[in-house]
Structures are given as C-alpha cells and as structure tokens.
N, C-alpha and C positions, 0 to 999 in steps of 0.2 A: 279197638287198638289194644295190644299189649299189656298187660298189669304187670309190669316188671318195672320196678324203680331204680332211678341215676338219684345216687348221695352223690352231690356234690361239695368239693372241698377238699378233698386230699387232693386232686389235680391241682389246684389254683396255690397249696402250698407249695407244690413242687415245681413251678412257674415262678414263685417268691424264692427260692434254690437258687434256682436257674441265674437270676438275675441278681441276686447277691453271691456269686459264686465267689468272690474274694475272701467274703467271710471265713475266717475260722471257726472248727464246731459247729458248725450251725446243724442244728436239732430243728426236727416240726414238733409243733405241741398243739394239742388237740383241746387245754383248755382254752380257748377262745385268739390264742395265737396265732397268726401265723407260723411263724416260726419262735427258735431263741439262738442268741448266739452270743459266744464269751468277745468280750473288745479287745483293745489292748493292756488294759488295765486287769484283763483277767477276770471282768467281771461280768455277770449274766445281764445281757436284753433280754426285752421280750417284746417282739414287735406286733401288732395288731393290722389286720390287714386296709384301716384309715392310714398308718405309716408307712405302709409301702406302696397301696395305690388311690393314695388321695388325690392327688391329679389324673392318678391312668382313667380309673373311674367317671373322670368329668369329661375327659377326650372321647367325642361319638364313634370317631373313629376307629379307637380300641376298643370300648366297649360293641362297635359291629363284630368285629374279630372274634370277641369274646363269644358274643352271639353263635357266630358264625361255629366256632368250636365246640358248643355247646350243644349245640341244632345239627351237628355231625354226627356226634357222641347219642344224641337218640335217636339217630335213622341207626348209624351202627349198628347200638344193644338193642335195637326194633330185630335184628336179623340174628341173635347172637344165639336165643333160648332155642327149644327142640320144638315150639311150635312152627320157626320158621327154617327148620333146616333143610328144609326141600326146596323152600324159595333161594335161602343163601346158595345150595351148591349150583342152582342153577345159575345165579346168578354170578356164581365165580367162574361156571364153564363157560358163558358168553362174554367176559371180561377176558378169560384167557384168549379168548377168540379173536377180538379188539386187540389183542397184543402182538398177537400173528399179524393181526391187519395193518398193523403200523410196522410190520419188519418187513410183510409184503412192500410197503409205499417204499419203504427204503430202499428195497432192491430197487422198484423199478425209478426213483429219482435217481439212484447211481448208473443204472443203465443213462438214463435221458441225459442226464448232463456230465457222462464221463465224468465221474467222480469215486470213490471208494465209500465202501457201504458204510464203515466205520463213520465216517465224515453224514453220512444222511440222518443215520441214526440218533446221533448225537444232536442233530439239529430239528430231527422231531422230539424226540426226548425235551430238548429245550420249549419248543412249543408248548408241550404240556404243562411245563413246568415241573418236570420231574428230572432227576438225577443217575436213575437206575432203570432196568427192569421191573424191579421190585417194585417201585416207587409209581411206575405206569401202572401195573395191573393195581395196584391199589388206590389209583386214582379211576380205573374204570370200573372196580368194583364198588367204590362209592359213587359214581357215576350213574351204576345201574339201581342200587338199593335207595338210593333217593326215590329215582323213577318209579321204582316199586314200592315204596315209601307213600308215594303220593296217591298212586294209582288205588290202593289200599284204604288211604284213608277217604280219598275221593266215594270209593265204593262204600265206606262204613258211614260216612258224613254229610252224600250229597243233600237229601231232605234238606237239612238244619243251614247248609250252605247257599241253596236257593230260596229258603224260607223266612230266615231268623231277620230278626227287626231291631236297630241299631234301641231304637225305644224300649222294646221288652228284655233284647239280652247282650245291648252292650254292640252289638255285630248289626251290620248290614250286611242280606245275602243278596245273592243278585238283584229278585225282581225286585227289592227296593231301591238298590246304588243302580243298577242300569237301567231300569225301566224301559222292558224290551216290548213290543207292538209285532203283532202278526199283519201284515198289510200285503195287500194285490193292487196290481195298476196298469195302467196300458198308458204308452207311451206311442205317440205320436212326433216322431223328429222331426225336425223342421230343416232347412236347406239355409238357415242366416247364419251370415260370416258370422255374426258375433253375439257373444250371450250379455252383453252391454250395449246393444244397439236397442236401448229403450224405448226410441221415438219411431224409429226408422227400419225395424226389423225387416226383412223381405224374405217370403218364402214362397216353393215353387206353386204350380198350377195343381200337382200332384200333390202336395201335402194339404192343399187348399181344401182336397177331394175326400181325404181320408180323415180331416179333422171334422168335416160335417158327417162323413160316413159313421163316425164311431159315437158322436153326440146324438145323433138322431136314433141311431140302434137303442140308444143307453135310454133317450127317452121315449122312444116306441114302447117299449118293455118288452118285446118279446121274447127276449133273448135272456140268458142271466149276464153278468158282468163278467165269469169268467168266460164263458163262451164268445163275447164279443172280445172281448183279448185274446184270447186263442185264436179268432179269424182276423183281427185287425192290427193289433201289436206290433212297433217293431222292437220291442226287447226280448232277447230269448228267452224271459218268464213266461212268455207266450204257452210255452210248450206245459209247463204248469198253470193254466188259465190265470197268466198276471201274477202270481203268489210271489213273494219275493222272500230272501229271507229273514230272519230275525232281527227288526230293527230295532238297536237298543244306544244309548249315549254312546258307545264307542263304535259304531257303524257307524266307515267312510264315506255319506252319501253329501250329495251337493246339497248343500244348508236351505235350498229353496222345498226343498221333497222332506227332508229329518226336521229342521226344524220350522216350517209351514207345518206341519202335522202337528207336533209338542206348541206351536201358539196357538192352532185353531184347538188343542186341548185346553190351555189355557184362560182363554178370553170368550171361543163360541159356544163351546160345547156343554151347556146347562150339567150333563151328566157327570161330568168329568174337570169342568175345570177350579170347585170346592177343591177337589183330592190333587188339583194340581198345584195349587198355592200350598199345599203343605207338603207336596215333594219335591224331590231333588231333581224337577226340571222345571222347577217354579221359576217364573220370570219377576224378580225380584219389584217391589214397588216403586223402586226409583226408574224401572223401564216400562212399563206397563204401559205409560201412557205413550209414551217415545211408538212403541210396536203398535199398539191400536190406533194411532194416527198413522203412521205408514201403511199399515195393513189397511186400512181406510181405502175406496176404491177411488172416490176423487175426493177434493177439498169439501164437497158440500155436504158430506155424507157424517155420521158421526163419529166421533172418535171411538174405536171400539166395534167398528161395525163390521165385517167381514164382508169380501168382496164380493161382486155378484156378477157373472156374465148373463146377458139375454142369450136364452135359445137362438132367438133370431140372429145373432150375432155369426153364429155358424149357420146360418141359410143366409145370412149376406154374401159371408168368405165363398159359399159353394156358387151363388148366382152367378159375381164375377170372376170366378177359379180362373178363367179364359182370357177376360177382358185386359188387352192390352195396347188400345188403338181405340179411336173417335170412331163415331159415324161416316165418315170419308176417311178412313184409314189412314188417319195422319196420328202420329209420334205424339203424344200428347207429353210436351216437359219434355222432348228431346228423350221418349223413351223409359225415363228415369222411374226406375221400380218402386221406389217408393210412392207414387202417387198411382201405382195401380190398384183398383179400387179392394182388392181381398187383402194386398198389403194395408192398407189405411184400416179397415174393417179389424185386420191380425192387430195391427198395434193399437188401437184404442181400445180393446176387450181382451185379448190372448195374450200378448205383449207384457207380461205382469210375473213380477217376483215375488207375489203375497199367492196365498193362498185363497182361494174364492170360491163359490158354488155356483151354479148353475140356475139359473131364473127360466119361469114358463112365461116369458116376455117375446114381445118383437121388439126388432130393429128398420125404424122407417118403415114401417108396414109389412117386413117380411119375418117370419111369417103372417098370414094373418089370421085374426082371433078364430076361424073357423078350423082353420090348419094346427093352431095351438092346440084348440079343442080336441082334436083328432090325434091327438097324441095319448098316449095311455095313464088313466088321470093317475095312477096310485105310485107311479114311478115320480111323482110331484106332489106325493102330501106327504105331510108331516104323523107320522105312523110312530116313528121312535121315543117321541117327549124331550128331543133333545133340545128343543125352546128354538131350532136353527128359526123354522119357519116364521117364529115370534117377532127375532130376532130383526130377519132380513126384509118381512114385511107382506113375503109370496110364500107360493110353495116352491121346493125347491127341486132341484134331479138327485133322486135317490134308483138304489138298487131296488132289483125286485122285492129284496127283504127287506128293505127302509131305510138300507145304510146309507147318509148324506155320501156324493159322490164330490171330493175335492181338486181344483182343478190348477194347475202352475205352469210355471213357464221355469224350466232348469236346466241346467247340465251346459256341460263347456264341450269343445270344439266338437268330434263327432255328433256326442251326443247328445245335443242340442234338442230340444221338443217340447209338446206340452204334456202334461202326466194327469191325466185324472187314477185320483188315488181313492182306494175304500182301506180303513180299518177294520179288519175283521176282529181284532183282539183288541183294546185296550190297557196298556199295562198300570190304567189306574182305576180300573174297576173292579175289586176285589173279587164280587162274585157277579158271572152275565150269563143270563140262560140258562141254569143252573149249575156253571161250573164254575169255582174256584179257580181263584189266577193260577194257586199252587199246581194245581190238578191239570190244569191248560197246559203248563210247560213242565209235564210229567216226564220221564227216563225212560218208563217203562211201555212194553208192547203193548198189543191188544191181547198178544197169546201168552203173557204174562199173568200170574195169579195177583199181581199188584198193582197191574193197572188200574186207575178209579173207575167206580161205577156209581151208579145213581139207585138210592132204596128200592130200587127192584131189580139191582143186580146187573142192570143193562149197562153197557160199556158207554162210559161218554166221549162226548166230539172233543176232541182236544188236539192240538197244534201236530201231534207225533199221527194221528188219522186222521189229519183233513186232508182230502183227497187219495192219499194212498190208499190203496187196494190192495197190497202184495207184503208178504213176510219182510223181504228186503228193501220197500221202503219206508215199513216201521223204523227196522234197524236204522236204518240211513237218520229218519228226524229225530230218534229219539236220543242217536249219539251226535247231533247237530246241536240238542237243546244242553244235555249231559256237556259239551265241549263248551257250550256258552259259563255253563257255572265253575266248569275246572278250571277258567281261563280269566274270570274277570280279577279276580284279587293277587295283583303283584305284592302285595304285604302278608299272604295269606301262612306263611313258614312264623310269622310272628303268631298268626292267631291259633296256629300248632302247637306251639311252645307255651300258650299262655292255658289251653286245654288241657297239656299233660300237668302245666303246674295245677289246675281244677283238682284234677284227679289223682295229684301227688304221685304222678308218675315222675318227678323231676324232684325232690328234695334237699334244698339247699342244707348246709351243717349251718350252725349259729355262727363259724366265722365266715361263710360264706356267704351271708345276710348280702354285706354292701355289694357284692359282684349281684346276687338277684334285684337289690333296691336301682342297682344302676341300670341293670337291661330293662326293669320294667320302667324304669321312668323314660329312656333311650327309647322303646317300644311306643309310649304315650307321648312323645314328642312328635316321631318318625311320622304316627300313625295322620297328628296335625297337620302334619307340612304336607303329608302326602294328599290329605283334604281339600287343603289349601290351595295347595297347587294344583288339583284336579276344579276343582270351581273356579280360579282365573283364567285357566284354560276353557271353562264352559261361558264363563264370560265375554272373554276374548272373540270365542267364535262366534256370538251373539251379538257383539259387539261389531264385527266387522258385515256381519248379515245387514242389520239395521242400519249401517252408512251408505251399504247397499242400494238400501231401499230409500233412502234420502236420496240419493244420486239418482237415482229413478223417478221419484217425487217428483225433482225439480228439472229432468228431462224430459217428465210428459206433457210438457206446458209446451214442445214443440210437436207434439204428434198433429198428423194432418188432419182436418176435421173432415166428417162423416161427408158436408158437404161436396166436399172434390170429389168422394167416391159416389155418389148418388148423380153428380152431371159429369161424368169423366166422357159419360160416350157422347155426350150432345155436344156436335158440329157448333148451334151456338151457345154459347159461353155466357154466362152473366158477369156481375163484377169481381166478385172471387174468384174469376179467375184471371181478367182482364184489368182490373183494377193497380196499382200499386198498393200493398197491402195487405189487397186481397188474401185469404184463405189458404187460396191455392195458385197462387202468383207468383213464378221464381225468376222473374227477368230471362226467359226465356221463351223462344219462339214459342206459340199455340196455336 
C-alpha cells in the first residue's frame, strides 16, 4: 500500500467552524484546541475538542460518519500521488462514462413516460443523492477508486487475509472464521412428497433401483467415487465427478448435508474432532449430548454413536423395487405405498436426517455372508485411523482411498434424495498428505512461479488442480478460492483502517486523539456485536436442525416394521397383519 500519510485534525477543526458558525472571531489553534473564540464579554475561549464533541463522540452513529469520512479521505489520497496517476485518470475516464450513462437513462425515461429530460435528470440525480453534475461524477469516481482500492489491497493482502489467526495477530482470516471443506457427493432424489415424512416416506420403483445401483458400485470397489457419480448422479456435480463447491459456514446448503458433515467432524471423526472443539464450529458443551443422542441411530444405541446403514439394507430396497401386490395379486392395505415393502426397507435405514455410514451387514439374510464376502474387502476396512471402524464396531464403506463415505437424507421439494458424501479436504486439518490447509486453498496457478510445491520442486494437489486439466480452469478455481477470501469479512474497511494506523499511514494531531480513541473503541465494539451476532445466528441454525431431529426421534416410533415387508407377498398372513394390533394391521381389507 501507499506510504503517504493523512495528519488528521485540521479537518475536524474546521467541522468545529462549521458548527459554531455563530461565533464571532473564532480562530483554530493548533495548541491542543480546537479552536478559540472572543464571547460577549470580549473575552478569549479556548475550547478542546471534549467541549464540543463530548456527546458527538459517544453517539455510534456519528462516530460511523466520522469513520465513514475518514476511510474516504484514504481511498482518496491512495489515488492522489504520481504513483497512482494512471489508475486515477483511468478511473476518472470511466466515471465520466457512468455520467453519460445516466444522461443516456434520462433520455430514454423521458421518451418512455413523455416527460421532459430536465424532470428525469433531476430525479436520477436525486437517486444518487447528488445535486449536480459535478457532484455525480464525483460520486462515481469514488465509486470506482474504492473498487480499485480494494482490488489492490486484495492483491497486496490476500496470504495474511486467508491465513492470519485471531490467536497470533489479533485477525481471523478465512480458513479460520469460515472453515471451508472441499467435498464430492452423489445424490440420489427420491420421488417423496415430503422431506418431513419421517415414518412414512415413499419413493418410486426407480429410485429404489438406483439407490442399490450406486451402493453396490461404491462397495464393489471398482469404480472410484467420482466415476460412479459421473454415471449415477442426479445433481449436475455429476459432470465434475460429484465435486461441489467450497463449502464453508456461510454456504446455503440444507443443514442435513453442511451440518451432518461439521457433527460427524465433531463427535466421529478421531482426526478431526480435538481441532473441532477449539473451532469456530465447535458444538458448544451444553449441545453435545442433545446432537449425539439424536444422531444416535435408534434408542439402544449410544449416545454419541453415529448412525449406520446395513449394506443389506439397499439389497432389500432392490429385491422389492417392484413388489406391489400379494401372491394372488390382491392390493395389500388398499394399495397404500407405505406398506410396500422398499418403502418400509427406505424409512427404517434411508429415511434419516443424521448423518451415518455404511455397514458390511445384512438385512434378514440379504445379502448373505457369502455375497458380503464378495464384495471388495478394502472399500470396508478401516485404512484411515480415523477410530470410525472403532467406533461403529464393523468396517465401514469407504472410498477406494479410505475416505469414510457419509450417507443423509436432505433437501426440500425438488430436491429431495439421499447424498452419500466424501470429504476430500478438511478445513480442520492443518496439514493432510502433505499439504498445508494454506497451500490447499492457494490463488495461484500451476503456471505460476508461486504456486506451492513440495522439496523437490513438484507442484502439489491442491483444491485450484484437483481435476482440472486446462489453463482456464486453473483460472476459473483459483478466482473461486481468491472470491472466497475477498468476500467473507463485511467489517474488513475497519481492519484497513486499523493497518494504515500500524503503519502510520493515518496520524492523528494530539487534538485529534479523542476523534481516534472514539473510532477505535466504536471499531472494538462493532467488531463484538458483529461476533455476536454471527454465532446466534450459528446457533440458531443448529438449534432449529436438532428440533429437527427430535421431531424425527419421536416419529420413528411409527415406521413400519421390517416384519410387513418380509410377508407382504404371502397370500397368508399371520397375526401382524390380521390381528388388531398387529405390526402391520390398519383396519383395512387384506
């Protein structure tokens, strides 16, 4: 940035003028006065600037103004020296341009509403809040040099701005305040009216086909994870093998997909969940246990346990994909889809808002232990250390390369489905495979001199080339990741301000002390609230997740048991289904 310094202080006396204008004589004085001025009496004040804005000072609201004027005055004089005279006149020839552009709109609003130009003018004018001609281009020339302001410091800053540690320098940069995740996943939609239909979900014959189809590939092994998302998916990440993109606290995803991910970081993941109690997506102690009972698969299981689907569970859903009618082709239950047996199979193991893995299990004998067997053993063992296997008690369905595969039920009306999900990044493990988080969500290209590499020089795998192949979609992730950091900090014009004050690019006069004491305390208040209010709101959303998942709790106590789906086709019946009662008994013909 700049080495050119703002003395401030002769502005703020002539602001104290301004608004003692009645005074007579009144003089500035530079020994620690504001100003002075003769009374009626004829005789000398000397007023200090506690005397004239001891109140102004306390009001946030002025002191934003103050701010505001001040953080003006050094984008300004940022453009004023001959370092940046190329930037300024450019930026004054596209400002003129912008003024053309608004006398244009004014012609053509007086054409459209028969009106006189004079009349349109005047009321874009007022839009801007400007009075003149003059007064617009001078609003669009500060307009532009902010922009070019930021874009600048952006360029000189980003490292320190995605790196810096509220711990060592006072700042959180990104990957500490948003804790972003590289993550792939295949979605499989489901056809149920409703993403609250806990007990009762129904989905069709086809999605029956493609939720076995994508489970069985994944633990066949032979396939990678992306490749079987590229052929099975229906979300358009498909086309990027599943990749999605950068998910971080402020990505709008449905709380069952963002934050199933951030618990099962939390509570299962041995790797990961030490570093998640001491970050800013830690689930505080008073919910811990609240989320590890819900996330619990049933009542019997432990508190803390993560959920687990049987493999077999999708070779149930596929057996009866079809089955919708007895052995004599009668309507079993009048029809009613919930009692067909892949529906029952879907809501007792798929049917789930928590976050769960995958077990080398059966269901009622299917598959059976030899067909398990027959499954590819290393896409089901525990390769990573990440304690799941420990944990859950089996091995579990992982990737070719070991990554635990996690599995949900999310999304509202369209988008309804189940999501097995892989984490390819972590954004709480500092360094994985040997790359630094830093270095993972790097700016730069591969054909950059500053892209990281590894002691022998060799480019490493990092978020800007995983996958990409081509010059242009370097470009494209590495102004994706670049976008992520210039964008997270709406308070970030304060930590500008507090920079130049570092480096004395800002130098208050001695009587302009209290106007610095006030915005820097204004600044350290702002900066609380704005904390504040970003973790109520992290609360809140967490908070309305886990009522979620209570309401779920306590509507799985109607799901239909296994039993109705295991005798659904036989002609006869035992008492569960003939019984009053019974299992599978609804006061209806059978």
């Amino acid at each position: 940035m700049k080495k050119s310094k703002l003395t401030l202080g002769i502005s703020v006396a002539a602001m104290s003028c301004a608004l003692l204008a009645g005074c007579k004589e009144t003089t500035y004085s530079p020994e620690g006065y504001i100003l002075t001025y003769k009374d009626a009496n004829g005789e000398e004040q000397h007023l200090t600037m506690q005397d004239l804005f001891g109140t102004y000072l306390t009001d946030t609201s002025r002191v934003s103004t103050m701010f505001d004027s001040i953080y003006k005055l050094i984008v300004r004089n940022y453009f004023n020296g001959a370092d940046h005279k190329g930037d300024y006149d450019q930026i004054k020839k596209n400002a003129e341009n912008d003024v053309e552009g608004v006398k244009s709109k004014a012609k053509e609003n007086a054409d459209t509403n028969d009106s006189k130009y004079d009349k349109e003018w005047e009321a874009l004018l007022d839009s801007y809040g400007c009075k003149d001609e003059d007064e617009l281009l001078e609003h669009f020339i500060y307009e532009r040099e902010l922009k070019e302001f930021n874009d600048q410091f952006y360029k000189n800053h980003i490292k320190e701005l995605r790196d810096q540690t509220k711990e060592a320098d006072g700042y959180s940069g990104y990957l500490e305040k948003k804790v972003p995740y590289h993550v792939r996943h295949i979605l499989v939609k489901v056809d149920d009216s409703g993403s609250t239909n806990y007990w009762n979900g129904t989905i069709s014959k086809e999605n029956a086909t493609l939720l076995y189809d994508v489970a069985n590939a994944l633990a066949t092994g032979t396939e990678t994870f992306g490749k079987i998302a590229q052929q099975y998916s229906d979300d358009s990440s498909k086309d990027k093998f599943g990749e999605l993109e950068i998910v971080d606290k402020d990505t709008e995803y449905v709380p069952e997909f963002k934050l199933g991910m951030y618990a099962f970081e939390n509570m299962y993941n041995a790797a990961t969940k030490a570093a998640a109690k001491t970050s800013n997506i830690s689930i505080d102690a008073g919910e811990t246990d609240s989320i590890a009972s819900e996330y619990a698969k049933v009542a019997e299981e432990s508190a803390g346990k993560i959920g687990t689907i049987p493999f077999g569970a999708f070779a149930q859903i596929k057996k009866y994909y079809n089955t919708t009618k007895d052995e004599l082709n009668r309507d079993v239950n009048d029809g009613d889809a919930k009692y067909f047996p892949r529906n029952i199979f879907f809501n007792n193991y798929l049917n789930n808002h928590f976050v769960s893995v995958v077990t080398k299990e059966a269901v009622e004998g299917l598959p059976t232990s030899t067909e398990l067997d027959a499954l590819a053993g290393f896409t089901f063992t525990d390769v990573n250390g990440d304690g799941l296997d420990t944990l859950v008690g089996k091995p579990i369905l992982r990737t070719k390369e070991g990554q635990p595969i996690l599995v949900v039920r999310a999304g509202t009306s369209s988008y309804q489905g189940i999501h097995f999900i892989v984490i390819e990044r972590s954004g709480l493990i500092p360094t994985d495979k040997g790359v630094s988080l830093n270095d993972y969500y790097t700016t730069y290209r591969p054909s950059q001199s500053e892209y990281p590499v590894d002691g022998s020089g060799n480019k490493l795998q990092t978020y800007v080339n995983y996958y990409a192949q081509s010059e242009a979609e370097y470009k494209t992730r590495a102004e994706t990741v670049e976008s992520k950091i210039k964008n997270f900090d709406p308070q970030l014009n304060k930590h500008i301000y507090q920079l130049n004050v570092q480096e004395q690019n800002i130098k208050f006069t001695e009587a302009g002390q209290p106007i610095a004491d006030a915005i820097n305390k204004w600044i350290e208040t702002t900066a609380k609230k704005s904390e504040f209010d970003e973790n109520i709101n992290w609360e809140k959303v967490w908070d309305s997740y886990i009522e979620s998942l209570k309401v779920e709790k306590a509507e799985s106590v109607k799901r239909i048991a296994n039993v109705c789906a295991i005798g659904f086709e036989s002609a006869t019946k035992g008492s569960e289904w003939t019984e009053v009662g019974g299992a599978c008994y609804d006061n209806k013909v059978h």
